[in-house]
N, C-alpha and C positions, 0 to 999 in steps of 0.2 A: 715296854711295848716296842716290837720291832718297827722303824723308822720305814716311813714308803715316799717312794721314788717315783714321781710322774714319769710317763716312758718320754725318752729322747731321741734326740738325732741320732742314727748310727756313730758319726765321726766322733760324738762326745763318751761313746759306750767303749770300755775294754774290752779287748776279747776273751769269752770268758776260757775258764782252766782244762786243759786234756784230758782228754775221758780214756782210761788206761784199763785196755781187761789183761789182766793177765793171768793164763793158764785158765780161761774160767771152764771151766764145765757144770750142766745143769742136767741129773737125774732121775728118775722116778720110778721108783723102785730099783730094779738092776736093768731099767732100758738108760739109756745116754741118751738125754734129746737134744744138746747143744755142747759141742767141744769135744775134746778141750780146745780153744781157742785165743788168739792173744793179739792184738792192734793195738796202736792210737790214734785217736782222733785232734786233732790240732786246726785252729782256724775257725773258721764259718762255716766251711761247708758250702750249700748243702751236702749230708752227707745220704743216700740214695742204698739203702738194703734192701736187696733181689733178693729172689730162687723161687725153686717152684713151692709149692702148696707141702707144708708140713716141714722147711729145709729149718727152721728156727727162727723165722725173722722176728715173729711176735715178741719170741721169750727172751731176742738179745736186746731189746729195748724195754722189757720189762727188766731185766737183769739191771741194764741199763740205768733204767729211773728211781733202782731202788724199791721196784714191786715185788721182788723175787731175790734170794737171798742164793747163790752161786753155790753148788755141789763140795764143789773144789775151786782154789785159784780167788784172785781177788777183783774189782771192780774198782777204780779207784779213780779220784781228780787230782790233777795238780796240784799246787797252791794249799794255803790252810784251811778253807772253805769251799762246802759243797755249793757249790751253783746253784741261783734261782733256776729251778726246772716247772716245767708244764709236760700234758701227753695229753694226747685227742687220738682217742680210738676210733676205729671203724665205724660202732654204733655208738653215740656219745651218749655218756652217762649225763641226761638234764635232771634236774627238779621240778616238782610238782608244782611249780609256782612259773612268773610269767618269765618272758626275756629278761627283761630288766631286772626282774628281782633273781634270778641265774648270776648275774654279775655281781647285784651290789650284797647278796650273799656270799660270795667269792671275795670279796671285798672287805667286808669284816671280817670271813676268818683268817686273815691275812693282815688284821690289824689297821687296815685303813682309817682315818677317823672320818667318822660320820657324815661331816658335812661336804668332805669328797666325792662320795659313792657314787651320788647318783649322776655326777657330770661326767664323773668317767667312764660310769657305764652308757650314757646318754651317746659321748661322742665315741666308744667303741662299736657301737650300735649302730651307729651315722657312718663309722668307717667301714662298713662290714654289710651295708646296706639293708640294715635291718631294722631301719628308727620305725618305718610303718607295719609293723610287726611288734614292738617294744612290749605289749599289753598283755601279746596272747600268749595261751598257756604252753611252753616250752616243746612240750610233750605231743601237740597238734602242730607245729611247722612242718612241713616237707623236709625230706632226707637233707635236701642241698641245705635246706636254713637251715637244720641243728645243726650240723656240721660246720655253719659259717658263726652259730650263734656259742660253739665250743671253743673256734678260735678266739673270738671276739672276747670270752671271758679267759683265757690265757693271754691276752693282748692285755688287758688291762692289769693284768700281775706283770707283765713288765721283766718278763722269763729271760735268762740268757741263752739257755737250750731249752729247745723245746721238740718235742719226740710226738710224732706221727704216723700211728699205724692204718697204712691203709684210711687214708681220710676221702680216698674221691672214690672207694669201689661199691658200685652199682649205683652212681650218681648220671647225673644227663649231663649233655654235654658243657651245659650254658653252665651248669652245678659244679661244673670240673674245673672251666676255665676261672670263677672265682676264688675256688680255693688254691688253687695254684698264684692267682693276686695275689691271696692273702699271704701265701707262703714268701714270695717274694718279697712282699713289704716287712714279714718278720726280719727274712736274710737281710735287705738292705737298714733295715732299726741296728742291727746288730744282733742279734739272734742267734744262736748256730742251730742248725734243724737237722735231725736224725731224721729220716723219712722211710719208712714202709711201703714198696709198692711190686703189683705185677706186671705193668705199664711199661712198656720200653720207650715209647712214643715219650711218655711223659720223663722217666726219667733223663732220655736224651734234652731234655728241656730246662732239666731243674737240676740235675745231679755236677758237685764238681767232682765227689770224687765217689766210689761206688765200693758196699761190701757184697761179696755174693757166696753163698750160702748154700750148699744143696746138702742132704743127709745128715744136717745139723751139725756140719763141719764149712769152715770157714775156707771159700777156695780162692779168692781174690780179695784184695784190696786195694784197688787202685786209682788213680785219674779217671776221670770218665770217658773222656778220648781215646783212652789205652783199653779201658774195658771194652770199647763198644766196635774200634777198629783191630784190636789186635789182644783180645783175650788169653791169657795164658795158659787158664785149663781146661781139659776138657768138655769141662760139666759147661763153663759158663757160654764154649762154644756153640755148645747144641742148645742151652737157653737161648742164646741171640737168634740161633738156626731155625727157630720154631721146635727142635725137636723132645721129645720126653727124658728128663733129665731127671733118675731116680735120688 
């Protein structure tokens, strides 16, 4: 049975292992929809994937987490083990059953033992502002609470990286400014967060360092400072410019 780890302090977590793409490219049939491409990630983060609508951001953090298996070229971690990981997509995939039982479901298949579950789903719930909620069925909360109640049950796994597509689009404002909490509070745990977004507002908020992405070619990699004041190409000048960046 694999051993579980209550979540702790950030200062007591290692940081976890470099997420290495090299050369990847990704397929389908004879179109190219991502690469070839090649970075590392190193650190916490956050780490902030731009571009417009179709450039790859979905499929580099699928590639990413191990949902999707690279054309060519390799995906890889540092270290001798893969990193606890978590993903919360856009529309989050709940269960048919209520908040609470989302978590402590998540919780055994994860090996927890039993008489843990339900406190840690209780107080992920609490942190996440969702205890008066705990009962109802998953699938009936508002966009903002699935989406808080998706982090909440990656919070209790206790992730090192955790990957975020698109977690605040077409949420309200009040909806936005929590999960972006949330995000916070992972980065400060010790967390590293891959993040999806088309948000400049937001990334200038969250992003340390930026990937940016158009034509499912990888055009920057950099600082977030340096992306947002002094871009080096083309494409990501006319993304910051407002203008249509194919």
């Amino acid at each position: 049975m694999t051993s579980f780890q209550v979540p702790r302090l950030a200062s007591s977590i290692l940081s976890p292992p470099a997420l290495c793409f090299d050369d990847v490219m990704f397929s389908k049939g004879n179109e190219v929809l991502l690469g070839p491409c090649s970075f590392t990630l190193e650190g916490l983060g956050p780490t902030l994937v731009m571009g417009p609508n179709g450039a790859g951001k979905s499929l580099l953090l699928r590639l990413a987490h191990g949902l999707l298996v690279p054309t060519r070229g390799q995906v890889t971690w540092s270290g001798e083990h893969c990193p606890r990981q978590a993903m919360v997509f856009q529309h989050p995939v709940l269960l048919r059953r209520s908040a609470t039982a989302n978590l402590t479901h998540a919780l055994a298949v994860n090996n927890v033992p039993r008489k843990m579950r339900t406190k840690l789903a209780h107080d992920a719930l609490e942190r996440f502002g969702l205890t008066a909620r705990s009962n109802t069925p998953a699938r009936v909360l508002s966009g903002g609470e699935q989406q808080r109640l998706a982090l909440a049950r990656a919070w209790v796994l206790s992730p090192q990286v955790l990957f975020l597509d698109e977690p605040t689009a077409a949420l309200d404002p009040a909806a936005i400014k929590a999960v972006e909490a949330a995000v916070r509070e992972f980065h400060q745990r010790g967390t590293r967060i891959v993040m999806t977004t088309h948000d400049l507002h937001q990334a200038r908020r969250l992003a340390a360092d930026v990937l940016f992405l158009s034509g499912g070619i990888l055009r920057e990699h950099t600082p977030s400072e340096t992306f947002f004041d002094k871009p080096v190409s083309r494409e990501a000048q006319a993304y910051i410019a407002g203008e249509l960046v194919e």
